[in-house]
PDB file of N, CA, C and O in Angstrom:
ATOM      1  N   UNK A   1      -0.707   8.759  10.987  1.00  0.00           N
ATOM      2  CA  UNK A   1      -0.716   7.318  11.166  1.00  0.00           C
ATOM      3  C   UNK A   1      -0.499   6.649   9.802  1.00  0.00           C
ATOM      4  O   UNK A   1      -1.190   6.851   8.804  1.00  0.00           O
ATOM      5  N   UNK A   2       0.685   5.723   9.906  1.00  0.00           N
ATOM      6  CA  UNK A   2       0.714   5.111   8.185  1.00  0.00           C
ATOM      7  C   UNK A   2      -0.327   4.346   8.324  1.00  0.00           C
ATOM      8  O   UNK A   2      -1.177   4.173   9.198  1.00  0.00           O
ATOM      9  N   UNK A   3       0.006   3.729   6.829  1.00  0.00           N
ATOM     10  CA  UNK A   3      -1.052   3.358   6.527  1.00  0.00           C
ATOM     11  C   UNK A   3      -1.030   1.444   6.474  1.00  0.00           C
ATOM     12  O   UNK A   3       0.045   0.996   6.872  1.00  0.00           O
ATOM     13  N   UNK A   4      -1.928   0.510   6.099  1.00  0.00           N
ATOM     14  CA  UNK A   4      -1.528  -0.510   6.245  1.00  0.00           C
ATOM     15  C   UNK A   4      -2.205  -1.367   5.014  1.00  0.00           C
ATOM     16  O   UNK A   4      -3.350  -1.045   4.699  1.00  0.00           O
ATOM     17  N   UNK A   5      -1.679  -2.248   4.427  1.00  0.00           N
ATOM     18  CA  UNK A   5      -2.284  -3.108   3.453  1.00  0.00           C
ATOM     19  C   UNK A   5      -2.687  -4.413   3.893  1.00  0.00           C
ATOM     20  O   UNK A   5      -1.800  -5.180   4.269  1.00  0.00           O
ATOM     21  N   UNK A   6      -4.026  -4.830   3.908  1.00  0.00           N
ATOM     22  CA  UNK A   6      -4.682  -6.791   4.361  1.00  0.00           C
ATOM     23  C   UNK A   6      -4.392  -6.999   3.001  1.00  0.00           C
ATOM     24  O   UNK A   6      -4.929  -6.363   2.093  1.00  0.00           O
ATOM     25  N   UNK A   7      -3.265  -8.178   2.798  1.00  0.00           N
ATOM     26  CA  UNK A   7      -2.689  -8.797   2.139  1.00  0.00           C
ATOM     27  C   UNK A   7      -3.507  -9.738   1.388  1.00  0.00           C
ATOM     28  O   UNK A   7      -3.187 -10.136   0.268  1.00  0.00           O
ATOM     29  N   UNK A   8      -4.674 -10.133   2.067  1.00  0.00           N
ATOM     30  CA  UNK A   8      -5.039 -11.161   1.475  1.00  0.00           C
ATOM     31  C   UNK A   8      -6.181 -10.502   0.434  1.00  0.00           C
ATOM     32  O   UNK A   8      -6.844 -11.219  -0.316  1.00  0.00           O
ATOM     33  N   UNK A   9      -6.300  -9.266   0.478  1.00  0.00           N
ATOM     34  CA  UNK A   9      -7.597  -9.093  -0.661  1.00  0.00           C
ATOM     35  C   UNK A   9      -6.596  -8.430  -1.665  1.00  0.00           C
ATOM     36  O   UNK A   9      -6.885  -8.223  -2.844  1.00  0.00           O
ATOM     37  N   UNK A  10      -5.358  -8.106  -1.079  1.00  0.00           N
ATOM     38  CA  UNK A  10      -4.736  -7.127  -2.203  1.00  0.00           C
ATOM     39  C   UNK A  10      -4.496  -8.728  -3.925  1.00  0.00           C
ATOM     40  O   UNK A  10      -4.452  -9.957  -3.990  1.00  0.00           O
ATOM     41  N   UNK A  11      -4.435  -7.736  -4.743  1.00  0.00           N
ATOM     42  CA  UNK A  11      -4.291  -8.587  -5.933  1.00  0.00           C
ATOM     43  C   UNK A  11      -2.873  -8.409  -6.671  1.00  0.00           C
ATOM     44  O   UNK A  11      -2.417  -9.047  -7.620  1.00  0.00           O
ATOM     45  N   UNK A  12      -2.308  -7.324  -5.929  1.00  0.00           N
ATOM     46  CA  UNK A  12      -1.013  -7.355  -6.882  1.00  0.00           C
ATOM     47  C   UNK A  12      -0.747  -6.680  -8.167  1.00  0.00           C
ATOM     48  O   UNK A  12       0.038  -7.086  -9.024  1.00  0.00           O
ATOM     49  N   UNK A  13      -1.568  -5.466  -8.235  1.00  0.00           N
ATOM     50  CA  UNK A  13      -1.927  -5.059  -9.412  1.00  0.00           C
ATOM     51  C   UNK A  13      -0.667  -4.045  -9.030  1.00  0.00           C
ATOM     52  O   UNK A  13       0.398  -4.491  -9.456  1.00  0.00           O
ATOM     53  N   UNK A  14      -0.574  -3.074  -8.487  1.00  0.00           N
ATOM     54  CA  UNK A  14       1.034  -2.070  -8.666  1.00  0.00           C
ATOM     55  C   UNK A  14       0.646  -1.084  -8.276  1.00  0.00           C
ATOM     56  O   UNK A  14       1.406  -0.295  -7.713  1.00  0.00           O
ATOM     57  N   UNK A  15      -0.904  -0.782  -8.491  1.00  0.00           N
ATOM     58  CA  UNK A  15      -1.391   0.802  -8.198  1.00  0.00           C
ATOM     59  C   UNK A  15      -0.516   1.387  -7.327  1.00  0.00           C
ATOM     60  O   UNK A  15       0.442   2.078  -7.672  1.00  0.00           O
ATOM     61  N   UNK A  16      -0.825   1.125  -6.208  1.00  0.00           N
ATOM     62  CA  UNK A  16      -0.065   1.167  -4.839  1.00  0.00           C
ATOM     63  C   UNK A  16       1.009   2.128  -4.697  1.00  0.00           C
ATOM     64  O   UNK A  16       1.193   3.213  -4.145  1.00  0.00           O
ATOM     65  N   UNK A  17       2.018   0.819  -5.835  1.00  0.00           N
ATOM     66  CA  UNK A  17       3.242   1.172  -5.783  1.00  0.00           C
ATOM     67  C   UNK A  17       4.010   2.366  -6.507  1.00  0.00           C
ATOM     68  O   UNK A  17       5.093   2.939  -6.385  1.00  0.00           O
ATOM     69  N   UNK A  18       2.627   2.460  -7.510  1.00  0.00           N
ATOM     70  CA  UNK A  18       3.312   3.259  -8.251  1.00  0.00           C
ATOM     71  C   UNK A  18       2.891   4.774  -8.095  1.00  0.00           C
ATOM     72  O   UNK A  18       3.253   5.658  -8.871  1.00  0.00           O
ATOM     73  N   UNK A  19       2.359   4.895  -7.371  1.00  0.00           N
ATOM     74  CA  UNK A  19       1.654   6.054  -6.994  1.00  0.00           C
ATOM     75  C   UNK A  19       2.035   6.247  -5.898  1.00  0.00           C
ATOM     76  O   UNK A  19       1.259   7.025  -5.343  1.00  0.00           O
ATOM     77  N   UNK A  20       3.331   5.770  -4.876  1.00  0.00           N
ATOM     78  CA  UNK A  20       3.863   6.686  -3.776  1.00  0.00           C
ATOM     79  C   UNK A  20       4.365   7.266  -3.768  1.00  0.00           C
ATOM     80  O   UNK A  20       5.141   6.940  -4.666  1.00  0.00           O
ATOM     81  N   UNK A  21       4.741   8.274  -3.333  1.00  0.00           N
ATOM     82  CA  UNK A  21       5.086   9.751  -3.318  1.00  0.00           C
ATOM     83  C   UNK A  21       7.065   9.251  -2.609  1.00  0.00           C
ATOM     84  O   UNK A  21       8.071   9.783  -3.078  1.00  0.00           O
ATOM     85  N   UNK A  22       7.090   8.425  -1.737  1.00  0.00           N
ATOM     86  CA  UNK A  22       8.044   8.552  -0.660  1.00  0.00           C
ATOM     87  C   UNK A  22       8.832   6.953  -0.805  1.00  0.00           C
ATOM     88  O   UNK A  22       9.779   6.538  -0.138  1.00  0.00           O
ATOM     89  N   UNK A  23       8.106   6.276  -1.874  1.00  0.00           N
ATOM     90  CA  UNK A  23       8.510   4.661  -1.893  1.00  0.00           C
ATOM     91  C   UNK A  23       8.401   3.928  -1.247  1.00  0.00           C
ATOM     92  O   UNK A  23       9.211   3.078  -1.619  1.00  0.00           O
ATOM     93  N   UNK A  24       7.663   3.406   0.000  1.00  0.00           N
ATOM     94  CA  UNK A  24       7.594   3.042   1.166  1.00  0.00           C
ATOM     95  C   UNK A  24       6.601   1.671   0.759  1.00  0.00           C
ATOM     96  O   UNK A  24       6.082   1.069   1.699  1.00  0.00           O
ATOM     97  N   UNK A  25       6.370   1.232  -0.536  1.00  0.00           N
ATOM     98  CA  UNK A  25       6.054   0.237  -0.930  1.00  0.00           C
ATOM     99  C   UNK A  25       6.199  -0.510  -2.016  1.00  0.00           C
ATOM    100  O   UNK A  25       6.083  -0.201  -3.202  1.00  0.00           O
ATOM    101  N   UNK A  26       6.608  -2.074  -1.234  1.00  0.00           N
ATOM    102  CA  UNK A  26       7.281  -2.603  -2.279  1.00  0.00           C
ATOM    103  C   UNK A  26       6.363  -4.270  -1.976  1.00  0.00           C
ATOM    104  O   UNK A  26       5.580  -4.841  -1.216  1.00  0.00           O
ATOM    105  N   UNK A  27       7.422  -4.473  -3.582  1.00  0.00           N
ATOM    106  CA  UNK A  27       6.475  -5.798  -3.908  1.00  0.00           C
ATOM    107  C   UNK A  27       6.749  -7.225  -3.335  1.00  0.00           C
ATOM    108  O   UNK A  27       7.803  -7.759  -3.680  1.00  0.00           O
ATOM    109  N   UNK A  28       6.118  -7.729  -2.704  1.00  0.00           N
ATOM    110  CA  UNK A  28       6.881  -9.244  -2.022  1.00  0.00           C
ATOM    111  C   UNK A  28       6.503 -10.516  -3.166  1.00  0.00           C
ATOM    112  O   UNK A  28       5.939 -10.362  -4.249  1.00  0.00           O
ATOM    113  N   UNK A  29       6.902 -11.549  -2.682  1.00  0.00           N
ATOM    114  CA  UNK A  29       7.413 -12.717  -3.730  1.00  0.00           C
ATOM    115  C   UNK A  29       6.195 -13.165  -4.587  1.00  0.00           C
ATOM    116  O   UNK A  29       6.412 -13.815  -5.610  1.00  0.00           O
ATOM    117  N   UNK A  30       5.054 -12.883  -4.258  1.00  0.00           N
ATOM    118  CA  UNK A  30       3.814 -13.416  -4.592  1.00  0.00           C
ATOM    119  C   UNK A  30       3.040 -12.296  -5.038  1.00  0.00           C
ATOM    120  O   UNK A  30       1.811 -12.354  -5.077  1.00  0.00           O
ATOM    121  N   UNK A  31       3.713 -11.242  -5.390  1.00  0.00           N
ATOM    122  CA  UNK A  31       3.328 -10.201  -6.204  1.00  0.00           C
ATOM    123  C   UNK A  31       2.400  -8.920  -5.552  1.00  0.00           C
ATOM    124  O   UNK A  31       2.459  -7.794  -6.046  1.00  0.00           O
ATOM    125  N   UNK A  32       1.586  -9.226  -4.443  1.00  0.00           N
ATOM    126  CA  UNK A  32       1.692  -8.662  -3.426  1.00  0.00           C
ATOM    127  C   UNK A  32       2.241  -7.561  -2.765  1.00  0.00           C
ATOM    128  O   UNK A  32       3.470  -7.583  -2.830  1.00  0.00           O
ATOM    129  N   UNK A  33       1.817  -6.662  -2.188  1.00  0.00           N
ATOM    130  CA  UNK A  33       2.654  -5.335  -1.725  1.00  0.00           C
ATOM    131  C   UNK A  33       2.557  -5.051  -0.626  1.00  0.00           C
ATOM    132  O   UNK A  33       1.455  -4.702  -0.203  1.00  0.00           O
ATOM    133  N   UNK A  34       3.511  -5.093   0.096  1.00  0.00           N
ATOM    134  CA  UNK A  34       3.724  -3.961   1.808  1.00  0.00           C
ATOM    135  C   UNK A  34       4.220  -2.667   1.803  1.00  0.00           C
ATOM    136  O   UNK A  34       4.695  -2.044   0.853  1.00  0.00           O
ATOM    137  N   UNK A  35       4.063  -2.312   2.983  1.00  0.00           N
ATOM    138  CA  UNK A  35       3.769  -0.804   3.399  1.00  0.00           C
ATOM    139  C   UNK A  35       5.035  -0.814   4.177  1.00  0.00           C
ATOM    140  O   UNK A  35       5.098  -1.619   5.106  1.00  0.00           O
ATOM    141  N   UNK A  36       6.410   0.229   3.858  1.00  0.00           N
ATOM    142  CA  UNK A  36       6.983   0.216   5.248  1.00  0.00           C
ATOM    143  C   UNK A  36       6.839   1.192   5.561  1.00  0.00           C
ATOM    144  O   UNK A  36       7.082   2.239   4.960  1.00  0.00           O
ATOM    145  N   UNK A  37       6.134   0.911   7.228  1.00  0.00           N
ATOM    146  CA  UNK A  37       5.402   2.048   7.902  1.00  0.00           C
ATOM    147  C   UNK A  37       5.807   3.176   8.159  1.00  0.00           C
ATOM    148  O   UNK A  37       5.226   4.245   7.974  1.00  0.00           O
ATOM    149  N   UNK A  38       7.255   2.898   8.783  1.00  0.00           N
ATOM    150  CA  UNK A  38       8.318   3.612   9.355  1.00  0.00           C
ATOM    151  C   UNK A  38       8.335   4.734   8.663  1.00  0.00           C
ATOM    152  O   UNK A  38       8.460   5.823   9.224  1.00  0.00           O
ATOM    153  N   UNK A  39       8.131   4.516   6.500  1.00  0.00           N
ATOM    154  CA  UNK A  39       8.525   5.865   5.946  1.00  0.00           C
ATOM    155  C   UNK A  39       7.228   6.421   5.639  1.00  0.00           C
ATOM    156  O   UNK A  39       7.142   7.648   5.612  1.00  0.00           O
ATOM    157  N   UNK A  40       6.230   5.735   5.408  1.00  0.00           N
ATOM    158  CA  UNK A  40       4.892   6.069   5.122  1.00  0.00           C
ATOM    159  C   UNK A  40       4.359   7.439   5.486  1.00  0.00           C
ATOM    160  O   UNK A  40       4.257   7.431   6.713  1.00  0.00           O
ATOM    161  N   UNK A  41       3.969   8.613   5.011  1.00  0.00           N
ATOM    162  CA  UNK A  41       3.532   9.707   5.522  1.00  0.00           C
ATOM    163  C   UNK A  41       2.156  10.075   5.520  1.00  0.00           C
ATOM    164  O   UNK A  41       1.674  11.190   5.720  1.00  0.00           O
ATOM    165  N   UNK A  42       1.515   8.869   5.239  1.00  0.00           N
ATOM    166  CA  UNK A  42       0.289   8.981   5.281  1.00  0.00           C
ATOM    167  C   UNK A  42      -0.276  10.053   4.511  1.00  0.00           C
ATOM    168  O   UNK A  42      -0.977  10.914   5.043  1.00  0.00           O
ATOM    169  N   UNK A  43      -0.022  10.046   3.359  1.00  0.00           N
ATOM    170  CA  UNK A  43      -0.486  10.974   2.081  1.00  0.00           C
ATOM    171  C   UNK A  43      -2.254  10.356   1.796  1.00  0.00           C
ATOM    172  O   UNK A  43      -3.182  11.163   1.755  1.00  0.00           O
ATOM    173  N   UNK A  44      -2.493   8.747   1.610  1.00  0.00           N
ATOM    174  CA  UNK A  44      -2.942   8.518   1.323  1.00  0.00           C
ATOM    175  C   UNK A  44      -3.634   8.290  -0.144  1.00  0.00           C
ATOM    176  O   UNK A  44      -4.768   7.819  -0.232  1.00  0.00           O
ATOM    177  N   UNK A  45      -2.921   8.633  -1.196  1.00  0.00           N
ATOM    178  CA  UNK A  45      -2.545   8.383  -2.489  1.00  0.00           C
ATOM    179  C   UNK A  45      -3.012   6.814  -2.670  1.00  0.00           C
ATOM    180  O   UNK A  45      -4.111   6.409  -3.050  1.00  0.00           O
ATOM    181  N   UNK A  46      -1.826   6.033  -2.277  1.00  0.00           N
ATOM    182  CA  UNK A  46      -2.049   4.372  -2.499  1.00  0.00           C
ATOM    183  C   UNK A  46      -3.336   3.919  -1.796  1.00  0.00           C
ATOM    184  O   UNK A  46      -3.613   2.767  -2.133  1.00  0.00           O
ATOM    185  N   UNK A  47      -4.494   4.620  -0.650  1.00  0.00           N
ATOM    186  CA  UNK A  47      -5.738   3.860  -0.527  1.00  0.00           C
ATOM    187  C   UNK A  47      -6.436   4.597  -1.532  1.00  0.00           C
ATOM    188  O   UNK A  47      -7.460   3.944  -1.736  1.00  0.00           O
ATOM    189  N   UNK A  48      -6.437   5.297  -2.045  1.00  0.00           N
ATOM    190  CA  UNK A  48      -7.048   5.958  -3.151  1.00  0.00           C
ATOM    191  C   UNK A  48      -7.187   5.241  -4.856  1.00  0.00           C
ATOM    192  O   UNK A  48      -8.112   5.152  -5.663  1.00  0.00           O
ATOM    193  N   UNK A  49      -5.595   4.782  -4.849  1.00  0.00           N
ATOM    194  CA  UNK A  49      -5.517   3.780  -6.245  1.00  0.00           C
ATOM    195  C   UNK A  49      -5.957   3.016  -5.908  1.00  0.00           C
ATOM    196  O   UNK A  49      -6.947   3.002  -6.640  1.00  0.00           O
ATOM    197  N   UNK A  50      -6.107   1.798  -4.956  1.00  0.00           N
ATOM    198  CA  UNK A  50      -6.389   0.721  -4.737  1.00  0.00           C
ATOM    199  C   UNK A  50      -7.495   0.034  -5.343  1.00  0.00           C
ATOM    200  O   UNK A  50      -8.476   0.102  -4.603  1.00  0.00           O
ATOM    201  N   UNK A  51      -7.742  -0.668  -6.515  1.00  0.00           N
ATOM    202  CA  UNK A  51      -9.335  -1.466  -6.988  1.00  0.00           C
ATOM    203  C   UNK A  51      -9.711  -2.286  -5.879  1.00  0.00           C
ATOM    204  O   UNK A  51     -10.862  -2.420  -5.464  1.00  0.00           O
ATOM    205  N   UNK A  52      -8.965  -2.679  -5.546  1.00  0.00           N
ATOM    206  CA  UNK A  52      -9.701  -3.831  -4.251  1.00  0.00           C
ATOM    207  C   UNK A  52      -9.706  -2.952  -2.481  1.00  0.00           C
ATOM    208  O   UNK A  52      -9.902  -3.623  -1.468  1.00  0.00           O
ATOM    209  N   UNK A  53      -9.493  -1.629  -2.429  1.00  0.00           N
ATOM    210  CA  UNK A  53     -10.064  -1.356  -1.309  1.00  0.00           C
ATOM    211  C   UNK A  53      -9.629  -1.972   0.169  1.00  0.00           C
ATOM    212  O   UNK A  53     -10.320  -2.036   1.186  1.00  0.00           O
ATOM    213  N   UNK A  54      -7.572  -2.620  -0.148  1.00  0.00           N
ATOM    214  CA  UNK A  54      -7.590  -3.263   0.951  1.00  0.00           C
ATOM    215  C   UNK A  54      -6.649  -2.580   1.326  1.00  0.00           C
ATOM    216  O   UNK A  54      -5.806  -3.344   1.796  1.00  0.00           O
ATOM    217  N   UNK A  55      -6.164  -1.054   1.405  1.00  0.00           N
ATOM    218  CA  UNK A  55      -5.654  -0.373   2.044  1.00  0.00           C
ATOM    219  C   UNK A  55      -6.216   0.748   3.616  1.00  0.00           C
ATOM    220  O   UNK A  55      -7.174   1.519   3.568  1.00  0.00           O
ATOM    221  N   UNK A  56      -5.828   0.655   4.156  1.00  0.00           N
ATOM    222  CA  UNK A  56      -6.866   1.441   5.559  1.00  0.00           C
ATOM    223  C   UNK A  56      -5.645   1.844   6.112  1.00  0.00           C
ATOM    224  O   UNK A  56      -4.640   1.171   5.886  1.00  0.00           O
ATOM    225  N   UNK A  57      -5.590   2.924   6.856  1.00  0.00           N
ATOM    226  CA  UNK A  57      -4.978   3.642   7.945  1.00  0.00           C
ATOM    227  C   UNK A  57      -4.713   2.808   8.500  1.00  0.00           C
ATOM    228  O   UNK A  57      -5.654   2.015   8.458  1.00  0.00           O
ATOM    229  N   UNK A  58      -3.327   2.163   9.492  1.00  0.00           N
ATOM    230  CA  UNK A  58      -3.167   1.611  10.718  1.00  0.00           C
ATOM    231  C   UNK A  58      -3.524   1.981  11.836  1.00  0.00           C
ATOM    232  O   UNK A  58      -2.996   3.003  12.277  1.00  0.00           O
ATOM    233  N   UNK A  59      -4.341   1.406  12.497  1.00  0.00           N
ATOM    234  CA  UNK A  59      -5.001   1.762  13.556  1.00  0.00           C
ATOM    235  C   UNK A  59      -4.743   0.995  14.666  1.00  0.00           C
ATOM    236  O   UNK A  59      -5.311   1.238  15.731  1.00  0.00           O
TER     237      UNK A  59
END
């Protein structure tokens, strides 16, 4: 199951991004980051970097 980011606690810091294995996340206009699910393999890497803890499994 990928995984999913609540946008509103994320801060925009990069962890995320820079720590995917497959690229499946990128940065939107407000610095902010999404998940595209589709490639996501659910490694779970990027809820692991996360300081703010607003990454979770899609459920």
């Amino acid at each position: 199951m990928p995984r999913r980011i609540d946008i509103s606690n994320c801060v925009g810091c990069g962890n995320c991004e820079r720590v995917c294995k497959v690229g499946c996340i990128t940065q939107l206009e407000n610095k902010k980051r999404s998940i595209n699910e589709s490639v996501c393999v659910d490694c779970g890497a990027c809820q692991m970097a996360c300081p703010k803890k607003c990454i979770s499994p899609n459920q």
